[in-house]
N, C-alpha and C positions, 0 to 999 in steps of 0.2 A: 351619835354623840360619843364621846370618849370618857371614859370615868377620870374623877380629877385623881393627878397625882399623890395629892394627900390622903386619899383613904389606904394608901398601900405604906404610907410609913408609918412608922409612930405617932401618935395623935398629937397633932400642935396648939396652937393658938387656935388657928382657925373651926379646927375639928369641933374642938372645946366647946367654942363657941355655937356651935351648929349643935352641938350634942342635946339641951333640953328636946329640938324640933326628932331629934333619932328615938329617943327614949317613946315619945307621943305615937311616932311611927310605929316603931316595933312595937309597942303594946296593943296598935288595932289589926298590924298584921297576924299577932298571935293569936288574938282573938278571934280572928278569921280562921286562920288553920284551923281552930279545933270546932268549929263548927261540923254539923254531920253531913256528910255527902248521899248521894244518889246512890242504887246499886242500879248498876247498867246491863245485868245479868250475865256481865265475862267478867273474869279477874281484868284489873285494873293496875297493870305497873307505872310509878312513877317516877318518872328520870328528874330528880330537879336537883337543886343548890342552897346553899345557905343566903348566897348574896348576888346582888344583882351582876349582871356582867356575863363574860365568858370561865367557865368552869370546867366544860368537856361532855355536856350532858348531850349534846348531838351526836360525837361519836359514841356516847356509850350506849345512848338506843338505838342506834345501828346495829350495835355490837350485842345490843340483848336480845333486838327481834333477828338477829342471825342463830344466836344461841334456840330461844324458841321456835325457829322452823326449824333446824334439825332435831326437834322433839319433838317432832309432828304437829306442832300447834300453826295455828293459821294467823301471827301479830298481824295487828293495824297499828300502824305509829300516829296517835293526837297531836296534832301542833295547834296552837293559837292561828297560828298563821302571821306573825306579826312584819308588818310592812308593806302587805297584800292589800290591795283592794274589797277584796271578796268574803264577806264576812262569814260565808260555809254555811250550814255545812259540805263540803264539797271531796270526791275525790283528787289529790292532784296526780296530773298526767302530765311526766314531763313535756311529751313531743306536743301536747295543746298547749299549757300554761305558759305563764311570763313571771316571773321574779315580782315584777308590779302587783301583779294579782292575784299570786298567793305566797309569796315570800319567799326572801332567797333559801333561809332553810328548810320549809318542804319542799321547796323544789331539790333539792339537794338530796333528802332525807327519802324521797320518793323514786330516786335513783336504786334505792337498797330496801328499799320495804314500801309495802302500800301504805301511802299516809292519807289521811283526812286533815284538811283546816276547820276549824270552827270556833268562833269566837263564844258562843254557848256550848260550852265542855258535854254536857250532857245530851246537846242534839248532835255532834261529833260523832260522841261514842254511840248513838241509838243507830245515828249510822254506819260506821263502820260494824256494829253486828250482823245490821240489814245486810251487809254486804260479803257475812261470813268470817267477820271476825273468831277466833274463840278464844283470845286474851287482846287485851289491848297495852300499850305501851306510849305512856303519858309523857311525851319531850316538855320539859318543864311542868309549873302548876304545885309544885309542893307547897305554896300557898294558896292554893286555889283549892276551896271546899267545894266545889259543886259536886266530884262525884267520889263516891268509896273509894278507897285504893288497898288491894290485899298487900304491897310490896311500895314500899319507900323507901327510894333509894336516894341520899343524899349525894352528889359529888364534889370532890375538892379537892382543888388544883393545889397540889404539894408545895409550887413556889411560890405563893401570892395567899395558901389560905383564905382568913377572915378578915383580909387587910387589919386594919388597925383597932379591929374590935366593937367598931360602932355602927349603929344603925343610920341608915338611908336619912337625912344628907349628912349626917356625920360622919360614915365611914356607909361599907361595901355591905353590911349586911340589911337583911328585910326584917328578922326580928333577934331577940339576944339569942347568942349561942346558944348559952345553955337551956334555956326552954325549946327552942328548935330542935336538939338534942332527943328531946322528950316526945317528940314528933312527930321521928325516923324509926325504918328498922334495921337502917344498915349503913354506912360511910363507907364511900369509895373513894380514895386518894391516887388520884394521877402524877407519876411521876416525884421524883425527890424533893425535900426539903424541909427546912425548920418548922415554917408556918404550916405546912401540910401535917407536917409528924405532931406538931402541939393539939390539931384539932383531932387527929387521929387518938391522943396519948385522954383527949376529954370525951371521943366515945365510949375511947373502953372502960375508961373510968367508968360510964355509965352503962356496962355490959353491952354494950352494940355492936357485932360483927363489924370489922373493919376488913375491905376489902385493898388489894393497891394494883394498880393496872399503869399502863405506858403508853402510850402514842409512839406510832411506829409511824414516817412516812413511806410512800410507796417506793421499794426498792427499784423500779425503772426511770420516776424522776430522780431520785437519790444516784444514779446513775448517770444521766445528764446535767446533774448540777454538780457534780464534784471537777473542782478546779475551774470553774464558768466565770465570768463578769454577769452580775444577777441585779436588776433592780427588783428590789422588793417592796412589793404592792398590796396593800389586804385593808378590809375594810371590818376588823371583828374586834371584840372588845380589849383583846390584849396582842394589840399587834406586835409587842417585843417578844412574844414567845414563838411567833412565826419566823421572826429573824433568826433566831435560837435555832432553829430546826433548821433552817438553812444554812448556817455554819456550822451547823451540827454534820450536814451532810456535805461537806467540805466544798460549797461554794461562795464566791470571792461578791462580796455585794459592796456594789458601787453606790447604791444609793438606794435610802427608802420614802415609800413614799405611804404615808400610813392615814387611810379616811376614816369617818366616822362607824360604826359599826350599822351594819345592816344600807351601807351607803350606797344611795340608787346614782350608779353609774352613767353619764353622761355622753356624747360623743367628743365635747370639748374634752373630756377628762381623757379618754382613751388617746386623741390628738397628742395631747402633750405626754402622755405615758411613752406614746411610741416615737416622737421624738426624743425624750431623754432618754430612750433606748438605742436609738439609732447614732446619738450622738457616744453615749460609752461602748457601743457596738456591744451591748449585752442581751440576755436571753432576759423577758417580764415572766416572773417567777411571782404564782398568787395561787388562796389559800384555793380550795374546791367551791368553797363559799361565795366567793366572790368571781368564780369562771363562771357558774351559772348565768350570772350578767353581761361579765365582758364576754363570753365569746360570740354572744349574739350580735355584737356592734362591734369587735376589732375587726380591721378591715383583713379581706385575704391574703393581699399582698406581704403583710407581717404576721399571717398565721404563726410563723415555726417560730417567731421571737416568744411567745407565751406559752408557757410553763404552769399546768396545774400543779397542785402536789398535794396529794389526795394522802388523809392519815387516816389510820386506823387504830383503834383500842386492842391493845392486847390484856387479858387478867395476866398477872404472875401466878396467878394457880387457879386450876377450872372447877376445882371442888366447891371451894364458898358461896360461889355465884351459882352452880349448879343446884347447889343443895336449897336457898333462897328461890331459882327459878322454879322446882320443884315443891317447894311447900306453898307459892304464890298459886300456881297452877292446878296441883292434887295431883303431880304424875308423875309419883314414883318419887320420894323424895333421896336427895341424893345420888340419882341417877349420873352418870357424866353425860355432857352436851355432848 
């Protein structure tokens, strides 16, 4: 599904009117957060957001269980698994698994770090220790009490923030800022912007490391898209920031075509994708998220018209996060990755 347009502007008529059902929301999500967790006998880092949707929190536990194996730690990345069949606990592998049945993001996420799905967070992580964990790293779940977490890492998208300030159906967020706030030990802001810098300007208010990082896509697509005819295809919560990236990397997009997020790809869909490809004679440029699906059903014949574009997290500085990877850990704090 798509998040509606109104929770990214200004709050209206509508918002308003939906706001007592936010207020009801956010008060039993809070209540939830601060309930006590499990200890699962590894540190526990958590990658989550303040609001529901796309944030950045997949590439940034990429990007932290990258950071933890050059410290010799051994991450497991936790997912839910959501859109998957298989309720886990389970290793995923990409050359067995299917999108179908254990999600397009760990299958994704399992590309770059061993991940486990499980829909009980705590037989997850029993697992991924079984399997030689010695920290674990939590893609989403900052509302989710089931287990400890030594590190909370909030993220948030610099251009899109808190949308309009209101809680789940009235706006983007799961409970009010400022108690979620109280939550965290840390804000990571991706990328530029007002709405990012106001909620960055209300950690610190509240002494909370504020960290800012980038998305960087992969200089070899960024290479074949500059100057291309591109339809642009993605099925993730904010698919105008993939267009972003795309022009950003100086290709010429003929048309988008934007599904719902986590959207299980068809063969009719692929049909028509590569007909309106065939017909602007352009290259199908889509997120890594959503190649995990199509490449398994675009036919071969149109292999070279599809276009991953793989991004990655960069920090603007390796200290902060270093210095958090470390006290989360016990190793060595401060150490550089």
């Amino acid at each position: 599904m798509r998040a509606p347009a109104f929770w990214w502007r200004r709050a209206g008529l509508i918002a308003w009117l939906l706001a007592p059902l936010g207020w009801i929301y956010g008060a039993l999500t809070l209540q939830r957060m601060r309930r006590p967790g499990a200890d699962c006998g590894v540190p526990v880092i958590c990658v989550g957001n303040f609001v529901a949707g796309g944030a950045g929190k997949t590439p940034t536990a990429i990007a932290i269980a990258g950071l933890l194996a050059q410290r010799g730690e051994t991450p497991f990345v936790l997912m839910r698994g959501y859109g998957g069949s298989l309720p886990g606990p389970v290793e995923v592998h990409p050359e067995h698994h299917a999108a179908r049945a254990v999600g397009d993001e760990p299958l994704l996420m399992a590309r770059h770090a061993r991940t486990v799905i499980a829909r009980d967070r705590v037989a997850g992580a029993s697992l991924a220790r079984a399997l030689g964990a010695s920290v674990i790293v939590m893609d989403d779940g900052l509302q989710n009490p089931a287990l400890t977490k030594r590190l909370r890492l909030a993220v948030v998208d610099g251009a899109s923030g808190v949308g309009n300030g209101l809680c789940l159906p009235a706006g983007p967020l799961r409970a009010p800022l400022a108690e979620q706030l109280g939550e965290v030990d840390a804000v990571l802001v991706i990328g530029a912007g007002e709405p990012g810098a106001a909620v960055a300007a209300a950690a610190t208010a509240r002494g909370l490391p504020v960290l800012r990082a980038r998305l960087d896509p992969d200089p070899a697509a960024v290479t074949r898209l500059a100057g291309q005819p591109v339809l642009a295809v993605s099925g993730i919560g904010r698919p105008e920031k993939f267009a972003a990236t795309l022009r950003e990397a100086g290709a010429r997009i003929v048309a988008e075509r934007a599904f719902g997020d986590h959207h299980p790809y068809t063969s009719n869909d692929v049909a028509a994708l590569v007909a309106e490809a065939a017909l602007y004679d352009s290259l199908v440029a889509t997120t890594e998220k959503d190649w995990v699906k199509l490449a398994s059903i675009w036919p071969d014949a149109e292999r070279g018209r599809l276009l991953p574009v793989p991004i990655r997290l960069v920090f603007e500085a390796s200290e902060p996060i270093a210095a958090l990877l470390a006290g989360a850990t016990g190793s060595g704090a401060g150490a550089a990755p």
